[in-house]
C-alpha positions as CSV (number, residue, x, y, z in Angstrom):
1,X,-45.8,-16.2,9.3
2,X,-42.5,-17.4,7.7
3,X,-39.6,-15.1,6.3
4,X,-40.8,-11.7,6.7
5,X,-37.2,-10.1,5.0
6,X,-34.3,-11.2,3.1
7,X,-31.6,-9.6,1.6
8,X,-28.0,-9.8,0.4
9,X,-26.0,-7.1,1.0
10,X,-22.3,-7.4,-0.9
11,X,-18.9,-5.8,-0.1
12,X,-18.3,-2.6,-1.9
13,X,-15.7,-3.3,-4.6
14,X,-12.9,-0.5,-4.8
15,X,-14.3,1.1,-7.7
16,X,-17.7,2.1,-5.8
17,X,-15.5,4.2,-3.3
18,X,-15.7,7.7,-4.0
19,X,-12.3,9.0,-5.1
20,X,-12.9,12.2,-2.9
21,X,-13.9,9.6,0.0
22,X,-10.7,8.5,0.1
23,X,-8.3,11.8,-0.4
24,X,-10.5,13.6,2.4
25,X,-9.9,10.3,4.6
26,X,-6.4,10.4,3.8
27,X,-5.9,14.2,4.7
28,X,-7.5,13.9,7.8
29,X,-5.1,11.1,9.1
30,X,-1.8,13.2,7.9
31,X,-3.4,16.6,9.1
32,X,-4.6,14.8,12.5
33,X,-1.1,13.1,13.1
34,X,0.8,16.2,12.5
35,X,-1.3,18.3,14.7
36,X,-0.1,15.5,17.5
37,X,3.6,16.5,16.6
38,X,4.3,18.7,19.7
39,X,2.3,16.1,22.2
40,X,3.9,13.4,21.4
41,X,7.6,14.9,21.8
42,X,6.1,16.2,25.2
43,X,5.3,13.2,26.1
44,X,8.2,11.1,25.0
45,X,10.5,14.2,26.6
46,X,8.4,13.5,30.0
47,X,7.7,9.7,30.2
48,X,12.1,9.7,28.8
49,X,13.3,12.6,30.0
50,X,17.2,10.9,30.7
51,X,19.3,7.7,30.0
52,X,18.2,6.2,33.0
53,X,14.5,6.1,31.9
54,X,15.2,5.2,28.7
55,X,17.3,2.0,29.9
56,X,14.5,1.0,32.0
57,X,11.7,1.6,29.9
58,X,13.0,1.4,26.6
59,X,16.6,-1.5,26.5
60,X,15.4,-3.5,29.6
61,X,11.6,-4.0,27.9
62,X,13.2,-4.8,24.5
63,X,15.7,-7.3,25.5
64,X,13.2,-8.9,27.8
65,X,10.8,-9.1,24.7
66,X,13.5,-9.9,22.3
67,X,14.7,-13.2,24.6
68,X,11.3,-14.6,24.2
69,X,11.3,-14.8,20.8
70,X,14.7,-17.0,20.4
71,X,15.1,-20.8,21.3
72,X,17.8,-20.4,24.4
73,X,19.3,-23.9,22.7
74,X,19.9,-22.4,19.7
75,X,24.2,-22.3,19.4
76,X,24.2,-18.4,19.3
77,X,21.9,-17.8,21.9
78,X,24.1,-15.8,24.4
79,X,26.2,-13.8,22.0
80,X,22.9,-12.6,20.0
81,X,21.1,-11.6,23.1
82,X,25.1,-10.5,24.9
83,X,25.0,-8.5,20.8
84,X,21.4,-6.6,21.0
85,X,22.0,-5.6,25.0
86,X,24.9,-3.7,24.1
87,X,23.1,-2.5,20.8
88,X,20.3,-1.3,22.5
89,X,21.8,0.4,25.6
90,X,23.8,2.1,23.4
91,X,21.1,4.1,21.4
92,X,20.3,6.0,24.7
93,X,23.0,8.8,23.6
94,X,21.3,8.9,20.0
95,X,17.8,8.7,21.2
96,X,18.1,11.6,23.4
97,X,19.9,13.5,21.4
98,X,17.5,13.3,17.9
99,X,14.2,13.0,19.6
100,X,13.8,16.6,19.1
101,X,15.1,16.6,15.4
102,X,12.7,13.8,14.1
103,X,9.7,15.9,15.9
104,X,10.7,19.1,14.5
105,X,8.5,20.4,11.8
106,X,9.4,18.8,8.4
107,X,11.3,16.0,10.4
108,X,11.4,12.4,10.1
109,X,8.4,11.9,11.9
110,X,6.4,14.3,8.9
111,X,7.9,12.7,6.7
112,X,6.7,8.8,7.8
113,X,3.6,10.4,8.2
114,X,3.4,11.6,4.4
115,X,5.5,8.8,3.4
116,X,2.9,5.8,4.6
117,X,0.0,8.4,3.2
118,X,-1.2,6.2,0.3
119,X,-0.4,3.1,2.7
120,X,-2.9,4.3,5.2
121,X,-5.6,4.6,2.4
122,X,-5.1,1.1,1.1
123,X,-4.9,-0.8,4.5
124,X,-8.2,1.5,5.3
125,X,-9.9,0.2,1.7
126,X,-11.6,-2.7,3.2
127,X,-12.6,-0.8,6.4
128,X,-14.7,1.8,3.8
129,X,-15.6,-1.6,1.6
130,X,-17.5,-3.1,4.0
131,X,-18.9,0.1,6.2
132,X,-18.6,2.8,3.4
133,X,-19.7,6.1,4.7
134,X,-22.9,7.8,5.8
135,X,-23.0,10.8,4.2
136,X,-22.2,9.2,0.6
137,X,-22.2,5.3,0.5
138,X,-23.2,2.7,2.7
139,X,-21.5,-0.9,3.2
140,X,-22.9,-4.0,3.8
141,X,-22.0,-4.0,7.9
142,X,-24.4,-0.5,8.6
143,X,-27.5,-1.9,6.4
144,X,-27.2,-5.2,8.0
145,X,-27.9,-3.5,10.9
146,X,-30.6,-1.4,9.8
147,X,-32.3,-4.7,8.7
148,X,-31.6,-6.4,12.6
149,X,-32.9,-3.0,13.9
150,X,-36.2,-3.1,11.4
151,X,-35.6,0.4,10.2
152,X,-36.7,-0.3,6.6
153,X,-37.3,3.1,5.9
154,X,-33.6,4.3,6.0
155,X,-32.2,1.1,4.3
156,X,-34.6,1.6,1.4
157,X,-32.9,5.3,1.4
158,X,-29.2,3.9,0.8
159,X,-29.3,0.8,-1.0
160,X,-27.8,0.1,-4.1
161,X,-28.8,-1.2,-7.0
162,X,-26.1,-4.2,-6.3
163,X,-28.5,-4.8,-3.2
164,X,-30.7,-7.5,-3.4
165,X,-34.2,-6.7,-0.8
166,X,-37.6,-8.6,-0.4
167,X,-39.6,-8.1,2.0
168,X,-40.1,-5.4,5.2
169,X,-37.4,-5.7,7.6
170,X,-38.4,-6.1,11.5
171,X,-36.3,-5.7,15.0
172,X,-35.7,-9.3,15.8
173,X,-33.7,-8.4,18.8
174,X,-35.4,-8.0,22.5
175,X,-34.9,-3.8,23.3
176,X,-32.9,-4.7,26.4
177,X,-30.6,-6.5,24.0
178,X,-30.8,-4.8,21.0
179,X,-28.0,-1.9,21.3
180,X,-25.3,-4.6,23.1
181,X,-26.1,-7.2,20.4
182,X,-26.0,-5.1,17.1
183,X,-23.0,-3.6,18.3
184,X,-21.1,-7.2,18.8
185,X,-22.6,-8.6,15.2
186,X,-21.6,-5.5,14.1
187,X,-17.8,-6.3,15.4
188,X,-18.4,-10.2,14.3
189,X,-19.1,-8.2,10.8
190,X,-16.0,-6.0,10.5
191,X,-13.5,-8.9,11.9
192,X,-14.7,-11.5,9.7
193,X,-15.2,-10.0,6.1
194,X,-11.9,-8.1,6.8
195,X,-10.3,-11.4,7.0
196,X,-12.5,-13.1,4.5
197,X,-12.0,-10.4,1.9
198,X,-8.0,-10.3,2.1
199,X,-7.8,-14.1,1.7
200,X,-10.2,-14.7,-1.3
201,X,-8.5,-11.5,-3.1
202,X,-4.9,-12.8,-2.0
203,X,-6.0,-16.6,-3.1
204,X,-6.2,-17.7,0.0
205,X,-8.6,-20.2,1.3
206,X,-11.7,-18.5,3.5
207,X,-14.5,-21.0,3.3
208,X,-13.5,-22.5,6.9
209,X,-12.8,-18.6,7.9
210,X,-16.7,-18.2,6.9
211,X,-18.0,-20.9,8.8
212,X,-16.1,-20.2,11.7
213,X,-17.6,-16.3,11.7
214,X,-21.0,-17.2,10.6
215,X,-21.3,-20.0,13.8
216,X,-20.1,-17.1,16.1
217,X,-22.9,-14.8,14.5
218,X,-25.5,-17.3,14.9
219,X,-24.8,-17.4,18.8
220,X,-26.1,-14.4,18.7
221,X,-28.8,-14.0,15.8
222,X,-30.3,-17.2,16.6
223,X,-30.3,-16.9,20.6
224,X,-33.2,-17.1,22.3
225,X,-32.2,-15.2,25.1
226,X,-31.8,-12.1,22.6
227,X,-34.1,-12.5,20.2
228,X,-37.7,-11.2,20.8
229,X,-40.5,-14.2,21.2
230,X,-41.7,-14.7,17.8
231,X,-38.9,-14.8,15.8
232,X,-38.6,-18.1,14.3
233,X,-34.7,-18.8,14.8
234,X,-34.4,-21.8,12.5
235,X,-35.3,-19.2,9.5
236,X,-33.4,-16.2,11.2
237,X,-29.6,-16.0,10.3
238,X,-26.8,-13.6,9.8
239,X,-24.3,-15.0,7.2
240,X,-21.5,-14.3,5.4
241,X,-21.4,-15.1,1.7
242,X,-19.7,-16.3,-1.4
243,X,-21.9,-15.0,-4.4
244,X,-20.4,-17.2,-7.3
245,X,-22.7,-15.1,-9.9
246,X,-21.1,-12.0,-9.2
247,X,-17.9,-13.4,-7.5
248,X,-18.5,-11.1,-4.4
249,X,-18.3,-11.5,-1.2
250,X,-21.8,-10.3,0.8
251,X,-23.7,-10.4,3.7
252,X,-26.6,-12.4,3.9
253,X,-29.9,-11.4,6.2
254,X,-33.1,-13.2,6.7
255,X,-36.0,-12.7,9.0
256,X,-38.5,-14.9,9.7
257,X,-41.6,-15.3,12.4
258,X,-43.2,-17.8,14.3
């Protein structure tokens, strides 16, 4: 029959990410850490409860760690690692005694917490960018998978007009495979554009980055262990894209038949 459904689904730019998205996103994270404030003192107080644990769990791990990361032929070897040992065995006393200040209510630990607030919502940008949110916008991973799945009639529902659709998308995937293998393309998704979408808006290089990703998703959108019987592979793909018109970066999907 030939390509059945094809469709380009880009990254949301910032812009298309609902201001009130974003602050109820953010609140949650500060309101959900906070909440945690008195378990995670019990549970520092319990797992450290005396020097002794805290030498062994906390100074003995760290300089163990830290002696990995320096050449041993390096001049100053011995007096930087002799330097940190004492550094770090002495901090029990401190630890112990300001644990409880830096959980107390208003403490240092609220503050970080309201201090990285806007940091949190940044970092999480390019989360909501490419899987949006389905009570108000959707990204390019979750109608990707809509398309895989052939549920047509919801991805008509929450495209966008930035959305380019032809065709009736069809579930290309066998059903003992389906749930397993959307879940991993949706991973494939996340991991790549993430990566893909920081470099090109850092001015970094990403072409190789989307080859590399878009060979790992054809393992799996072009497998015909997964894929049901007459889905033509060679016209059935999964690919990340560079759209020079719009100077976007989307997800491509086509679906084709034998």
């Amino acid at each position: 029959m030939g390509v059945v459904f094809s469709a380009r689904f880009p990254v949301l730019e910032p812009a298309d990410i609902p201001a009130e998205l974003r602050e109820a996103i953010g609140k949650d994270w500060h309101d959900t850490l906070r909440g945690k404030r008195a378990k995670i003192i019990t549970n520092l107080k319990e797992v450290i409860p005396n020097e002794t644990a805290y030498r062994e769990r906390i100074a003995e791990v760290a300089y163990a760690r830290i002696g990995a990361v320096f050449n041993p032929a390096y001049p100053k070897y011995k007096r930087i690692m002799r330097r940190f040992k004492v550094k770090i065995n002495a901090g029990a006393d401190d630890y112990l005694k300001h644990v409880d200040d830096a959980f107390k209510e208003g403490g240092a630990f609220d503050q970080g917490v309201y201090a990285n607030l806007e940091k949190f919502k940044e970092n999480a940008l390019i989360v909501w960018r490419c899987m949006g949110d389905k009570n108000r916008i959707w990204g390019c991973v979750p109608k990707t998978i809509l398309a895989l799945k052939g549920l047509g009639v919801v991805l008509n529902r929450v495209k966008l007009a930035k959305d380019t659709v032809s065709g009736t998308p069809i579930a290309i995937f066998k059903p003992e495979h389906e749930t397993r293998i959307t879940s991993i393309v949706d991973q494939v998704l996340m991991e790549g554009l993430n990566l893909i979408v920081l470099s090109k808006e850092s001015g970094e290089e990403y072409t190789s980055i989307m080859d590399d990703y878009n060979a790992i998703l054809d393992s799996y959108v072009k497998n015909t262990a997964f894929v049901k019987d007459n889905i033509d592979t060679a016209n059935t793909f999964v690919h990340i894209a560079y759209d020079s018109v719009n100077d976007w970066i989307a997800v491509d999907v086509q679906e084709a038949t034998i």
